[in-house]
C-alpha positions as CSV (number, residue, x, y, z in Angstrom):
1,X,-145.3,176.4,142.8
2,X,-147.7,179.2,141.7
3,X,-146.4,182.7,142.1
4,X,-149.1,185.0,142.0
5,X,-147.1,187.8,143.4
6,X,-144.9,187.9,140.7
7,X,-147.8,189.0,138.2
8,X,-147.9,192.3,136.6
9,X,-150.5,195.1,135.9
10,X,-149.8,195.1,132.4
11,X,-150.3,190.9,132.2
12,X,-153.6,191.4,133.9
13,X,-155.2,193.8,132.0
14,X,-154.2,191.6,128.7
15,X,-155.8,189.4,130.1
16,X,-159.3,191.7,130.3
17,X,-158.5,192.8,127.1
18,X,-159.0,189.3,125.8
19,X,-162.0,188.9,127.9
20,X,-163.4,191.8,126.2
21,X,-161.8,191.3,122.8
22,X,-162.6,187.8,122.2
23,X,-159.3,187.4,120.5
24,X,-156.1,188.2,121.1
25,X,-155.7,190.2,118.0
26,X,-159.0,192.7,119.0
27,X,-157.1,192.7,122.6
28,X,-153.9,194.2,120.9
29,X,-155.6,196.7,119.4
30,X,-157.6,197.7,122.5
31,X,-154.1,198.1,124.6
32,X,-152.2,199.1,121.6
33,X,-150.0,196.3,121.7
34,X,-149.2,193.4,118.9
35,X,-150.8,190.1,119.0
36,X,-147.5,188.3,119.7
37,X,-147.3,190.4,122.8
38,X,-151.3,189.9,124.4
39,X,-149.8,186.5,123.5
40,X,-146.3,186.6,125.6
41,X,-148.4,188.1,128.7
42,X,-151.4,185.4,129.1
43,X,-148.5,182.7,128.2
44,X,-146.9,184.6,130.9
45,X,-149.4,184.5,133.6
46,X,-150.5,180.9,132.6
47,X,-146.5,179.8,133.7
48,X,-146.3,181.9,136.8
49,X,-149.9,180.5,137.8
50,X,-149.7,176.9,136.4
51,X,-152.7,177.0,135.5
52,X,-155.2,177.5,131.7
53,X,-156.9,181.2,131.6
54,X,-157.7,181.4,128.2
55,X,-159.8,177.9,126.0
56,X,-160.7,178.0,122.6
57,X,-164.4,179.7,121.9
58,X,-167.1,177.2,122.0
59,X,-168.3,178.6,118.5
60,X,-164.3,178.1,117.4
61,X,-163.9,182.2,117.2
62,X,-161.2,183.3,119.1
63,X,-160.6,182.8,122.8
64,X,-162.5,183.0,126.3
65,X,-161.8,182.9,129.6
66,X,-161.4,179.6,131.9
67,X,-163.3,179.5,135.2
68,X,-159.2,180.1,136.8
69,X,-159.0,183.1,134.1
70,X,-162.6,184.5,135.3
71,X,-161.6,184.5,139.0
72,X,-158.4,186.1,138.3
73,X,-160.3,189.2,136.2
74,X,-162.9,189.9,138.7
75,X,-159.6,190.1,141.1
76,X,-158.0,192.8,138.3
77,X,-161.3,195.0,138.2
78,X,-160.7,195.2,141.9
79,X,-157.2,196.7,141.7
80,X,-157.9,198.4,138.8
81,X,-161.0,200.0,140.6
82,X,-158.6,200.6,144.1
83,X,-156.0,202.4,141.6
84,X,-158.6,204.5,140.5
85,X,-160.0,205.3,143.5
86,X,-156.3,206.2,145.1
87,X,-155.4,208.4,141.8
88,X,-158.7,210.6,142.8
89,X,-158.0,210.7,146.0
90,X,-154.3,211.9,145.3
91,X,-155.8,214.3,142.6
92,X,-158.2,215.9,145.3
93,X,-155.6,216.0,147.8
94,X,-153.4,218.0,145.1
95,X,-156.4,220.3,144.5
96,X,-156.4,220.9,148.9
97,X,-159.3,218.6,148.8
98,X,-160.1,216.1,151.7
99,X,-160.7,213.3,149.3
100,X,-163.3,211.8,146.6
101,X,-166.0,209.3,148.3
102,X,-168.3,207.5,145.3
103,X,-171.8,207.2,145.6
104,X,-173.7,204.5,143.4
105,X,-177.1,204.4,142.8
106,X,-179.9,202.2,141.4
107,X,-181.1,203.8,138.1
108,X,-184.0,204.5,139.4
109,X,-182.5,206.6,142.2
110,X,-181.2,209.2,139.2
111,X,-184.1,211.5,139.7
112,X,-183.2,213.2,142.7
113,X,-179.6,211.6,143.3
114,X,-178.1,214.2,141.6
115,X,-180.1,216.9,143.9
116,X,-178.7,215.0,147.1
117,X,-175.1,215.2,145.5
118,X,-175.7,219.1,145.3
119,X,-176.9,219.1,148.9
120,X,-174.2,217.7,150.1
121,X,-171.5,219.4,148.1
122,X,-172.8,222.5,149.5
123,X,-172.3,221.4,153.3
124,X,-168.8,219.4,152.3
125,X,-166.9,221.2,149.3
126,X,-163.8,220.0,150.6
127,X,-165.3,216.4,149.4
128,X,-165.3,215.3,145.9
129,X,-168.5,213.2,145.4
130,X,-168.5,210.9,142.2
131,X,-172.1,209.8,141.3
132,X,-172.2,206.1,139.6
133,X,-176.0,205.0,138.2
134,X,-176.9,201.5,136.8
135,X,-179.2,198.8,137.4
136,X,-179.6,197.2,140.7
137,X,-177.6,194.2,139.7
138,X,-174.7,196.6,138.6
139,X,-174.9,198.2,141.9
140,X,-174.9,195.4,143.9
141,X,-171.6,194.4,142.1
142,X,-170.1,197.7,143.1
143,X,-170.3,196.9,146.1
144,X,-169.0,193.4,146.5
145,X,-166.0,194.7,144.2
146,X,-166.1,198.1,146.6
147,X,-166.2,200.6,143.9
148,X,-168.3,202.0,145.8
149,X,-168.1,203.8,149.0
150,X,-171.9,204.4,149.9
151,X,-175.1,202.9,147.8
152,X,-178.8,203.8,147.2
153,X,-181.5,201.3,146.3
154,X,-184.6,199.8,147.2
155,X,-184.5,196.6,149.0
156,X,-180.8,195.9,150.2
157,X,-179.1,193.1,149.1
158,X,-178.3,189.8,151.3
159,X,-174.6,189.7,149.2
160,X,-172.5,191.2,150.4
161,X,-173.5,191.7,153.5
162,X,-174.2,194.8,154.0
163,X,-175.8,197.9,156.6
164,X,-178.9,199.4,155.8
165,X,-180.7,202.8,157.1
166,X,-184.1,204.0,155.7
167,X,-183.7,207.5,154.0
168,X,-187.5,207.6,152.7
169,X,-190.9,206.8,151.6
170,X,-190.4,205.0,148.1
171,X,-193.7,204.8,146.5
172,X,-194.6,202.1,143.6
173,X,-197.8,202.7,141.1
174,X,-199.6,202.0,137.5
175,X,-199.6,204.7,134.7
176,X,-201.0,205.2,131.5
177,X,-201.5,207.6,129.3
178,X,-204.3,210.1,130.1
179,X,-206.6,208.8,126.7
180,X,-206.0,205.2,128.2
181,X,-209.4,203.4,128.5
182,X,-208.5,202.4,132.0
183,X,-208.1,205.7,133.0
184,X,-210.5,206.8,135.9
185,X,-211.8,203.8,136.1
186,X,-212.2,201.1,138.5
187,X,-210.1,198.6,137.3
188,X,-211.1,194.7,137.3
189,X,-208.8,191.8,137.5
190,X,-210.0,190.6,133.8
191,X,-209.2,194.0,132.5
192,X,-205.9,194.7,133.8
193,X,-204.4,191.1,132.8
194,X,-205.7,191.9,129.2
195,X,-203.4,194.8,129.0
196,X,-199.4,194.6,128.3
197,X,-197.0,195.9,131.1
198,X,-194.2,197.5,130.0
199,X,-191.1,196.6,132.0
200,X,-187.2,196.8,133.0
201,X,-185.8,194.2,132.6
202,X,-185.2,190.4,134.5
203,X,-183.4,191.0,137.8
204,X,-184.2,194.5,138.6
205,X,-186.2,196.1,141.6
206,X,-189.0,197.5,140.2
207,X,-189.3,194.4,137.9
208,X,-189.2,192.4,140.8
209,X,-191.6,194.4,143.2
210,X,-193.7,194.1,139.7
211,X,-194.1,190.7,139.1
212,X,-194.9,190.1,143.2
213,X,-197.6,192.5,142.8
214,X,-198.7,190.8,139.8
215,X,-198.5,187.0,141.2
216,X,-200.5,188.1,144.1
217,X,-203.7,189.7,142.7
218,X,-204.0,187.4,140.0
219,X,-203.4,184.2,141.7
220,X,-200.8,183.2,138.9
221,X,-202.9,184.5,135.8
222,X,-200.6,185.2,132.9
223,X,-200.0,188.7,131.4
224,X,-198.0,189.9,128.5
225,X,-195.0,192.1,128.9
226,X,-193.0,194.5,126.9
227,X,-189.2,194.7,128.3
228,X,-187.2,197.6,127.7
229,X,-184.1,199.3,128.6
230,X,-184.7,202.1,131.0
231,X,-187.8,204.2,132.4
232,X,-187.0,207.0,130.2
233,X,-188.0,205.1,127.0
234,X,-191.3,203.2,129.3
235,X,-192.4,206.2,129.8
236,X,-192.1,207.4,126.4
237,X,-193.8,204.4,125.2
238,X,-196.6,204.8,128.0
239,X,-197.7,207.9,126.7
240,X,-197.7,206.4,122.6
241,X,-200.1,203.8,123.9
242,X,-198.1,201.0,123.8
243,X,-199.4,199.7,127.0
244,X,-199.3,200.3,130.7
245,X,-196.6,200.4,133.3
246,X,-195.7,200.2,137.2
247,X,-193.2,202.5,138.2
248,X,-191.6,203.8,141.1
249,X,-193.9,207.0,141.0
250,X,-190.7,209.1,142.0
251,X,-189.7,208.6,138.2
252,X,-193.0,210.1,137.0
253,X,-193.6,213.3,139.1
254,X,-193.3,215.7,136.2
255,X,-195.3,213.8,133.9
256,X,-198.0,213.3,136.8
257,X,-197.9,216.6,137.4
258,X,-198.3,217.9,134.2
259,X,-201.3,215.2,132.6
260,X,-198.7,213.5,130.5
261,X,-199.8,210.1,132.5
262,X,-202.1,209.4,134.9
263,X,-201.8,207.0,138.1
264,X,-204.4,204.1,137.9
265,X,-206.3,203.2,140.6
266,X,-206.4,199.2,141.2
267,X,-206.2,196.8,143.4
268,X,-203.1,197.2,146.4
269,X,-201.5,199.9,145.0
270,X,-199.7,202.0,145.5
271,X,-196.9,200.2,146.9
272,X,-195.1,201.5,149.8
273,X,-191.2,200.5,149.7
274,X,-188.4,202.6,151.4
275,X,-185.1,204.1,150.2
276,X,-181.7,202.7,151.8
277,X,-178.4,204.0,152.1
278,X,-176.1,201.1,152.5
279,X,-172.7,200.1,152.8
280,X,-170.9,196.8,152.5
281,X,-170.1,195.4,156.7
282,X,-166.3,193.7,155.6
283,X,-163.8,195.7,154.5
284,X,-162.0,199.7,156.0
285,X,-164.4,202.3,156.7
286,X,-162.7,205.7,155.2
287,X,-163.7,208.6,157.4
288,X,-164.9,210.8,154.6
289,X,-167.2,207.8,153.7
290,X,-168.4,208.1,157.5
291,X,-169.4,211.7,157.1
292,X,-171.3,211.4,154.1
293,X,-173.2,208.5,156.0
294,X,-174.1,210.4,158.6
295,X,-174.8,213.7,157.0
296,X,-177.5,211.6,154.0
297,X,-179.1,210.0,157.2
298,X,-179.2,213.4,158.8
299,X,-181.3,215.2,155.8
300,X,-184.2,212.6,156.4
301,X,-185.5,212.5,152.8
302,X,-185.7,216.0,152.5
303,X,-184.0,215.9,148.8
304,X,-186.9,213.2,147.7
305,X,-189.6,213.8,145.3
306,X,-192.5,213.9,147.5
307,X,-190.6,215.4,150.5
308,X,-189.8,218.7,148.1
309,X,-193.4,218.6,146.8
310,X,-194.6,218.5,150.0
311,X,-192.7,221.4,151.4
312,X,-193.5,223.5,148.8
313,X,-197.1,223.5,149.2
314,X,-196.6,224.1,152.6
């Protein structure tokens, strides 16, 4: 019979080791350990569990993970991530604090998450807030593996199930660099499927709320994209003329601001979205989570791009 309560920290995070080795040998060196011991821990687990984790590479180079071993290292990463968040918590707790809640946020969300994080540090010092960014898809998994406490992003996910409450207007646009010939211009459908879109990649939010846009005004016309890494480097690339973009115009206030890019006028845009704070439904509700809920909700969008631009001109 399989004994899963029998395994041991150490046995699991061999096993990760290998996952992120690709050999036993590169996990040893990771952990510190020898190869004949990664070996004795996934032998190990495999007895206790009665079951394969680890097959030969399908390019003969090293080892990867069965679809047993695969399950059972999503299921470390959630200990390891509930260790980590109990060691904060202990550490704040040593340091008179209440308690560390973690925020993640979609990468677009960086350019005023870390102004909300002040906010809220100001009105809750006895709470430690830990800011995570990445993609939407590394978000989403945050939450299913409940790394995180609270999320931002655009459109909530269906999984894992999860509450949603609108914190904001989230505006969506096309720039270009101010020399672009597009610029000022009333742009036609001909023209604007000539030009290459710069983009994030497959799978994120503003790709997504991209390609809708695109499938919609041109009736399933083709167009030539440009996929890169972040909105830092788009933008960067926007302004060397290497084609156009659409962008959550919350990313681009400076450089609209200051004539580094322009917003082009064409046809359906911009795109109103909204901000959402969410939280995953299953799973225990830690009070300090509850405050920080109630207290984002409570600023209304105040800490947003076009809220603070808004109230300073007032």
């Amino acid at each position: 019979m399989p004994r899963i309560d029998a395994l041991t920290l150490k046995q699991l995070r061999a096993l990760d080791a290998v996952a992120r080795g690709g050999t036993m040998a590169a996990a040893g060196e990771l952990l510190g350990l020898s190869t004949p011991a990664i070996h004795a821990q996934i032998k190990g687990m495999e007895d206790l569990l009665q079951v394969k984790l680890l097959r030969r590479a399908e390019d003969g180079a090293g080892s990867e993970l069965t679809e047993a071993g695969q399950a059972l290292r999503e299921t470390a990463h959630k200990i390891e991530d509930a260790l980590s968040q109990a060691g904060a918590n202990l550490a704040a707790l040593s340091r008179g604090q209440a308690g560390r809640v973690t925020l993640g946020v979609v990468s677009t969300a960086k350019y005023f998450a870390p102004r909300l994080v002040k906010r809220l540090q100001e009105r809750h010092p006895d709470i430690e807030i830990t800011l995570r960014v990445g993609n939407r898809e590394a978000t989403i998994e945050g939450l299913e593996r409940g790394a995180f406490d609270l999320a931002i992003m655009g459109r909530p996910p269906r999984r894992p199930e999860v509450e949603a409450a609108p914190l904001g207007a989230h505006p969506h646009g096309l720039v270009a660099a101010p020399d672009h010939p597009l610029a000022g211009t009333d742009i036609t459908k001909e023209a604007l499927f000539a030009e290459t879109f710069l983009s994030r990649e497959e799978g994120s939010g503003t790709r997504i709320l991209m390609s809708r846009w695109l499938d919609r005004i041109g009736d399933g016309a083709t167009y030539d994209t440009l996929e890169m890494d972040s909105n830092e480097t788009i933008k960067q690339a926007v302004m060397a003329g290497l084609g156009i973009a659409f962008l959550s115009l919350h990313t681009v206030m400076d450089e609209l601001a200051t004539g580094r890019l322009v917003e082009l006028s064409a046809p359906g845009l911009p795109i109103e979205r909204h901000w959402f704070l969410v939280r995953p439904l299953n799973g225990y509700r830690r009070a300090l989570a509850e405050r920080l809920w109630a207290e984002i909700i409570a600023l209304g969008g105040s800490y947003l791009p076009g809220a603070i631009d808004a109230g300073r001109a007032g």
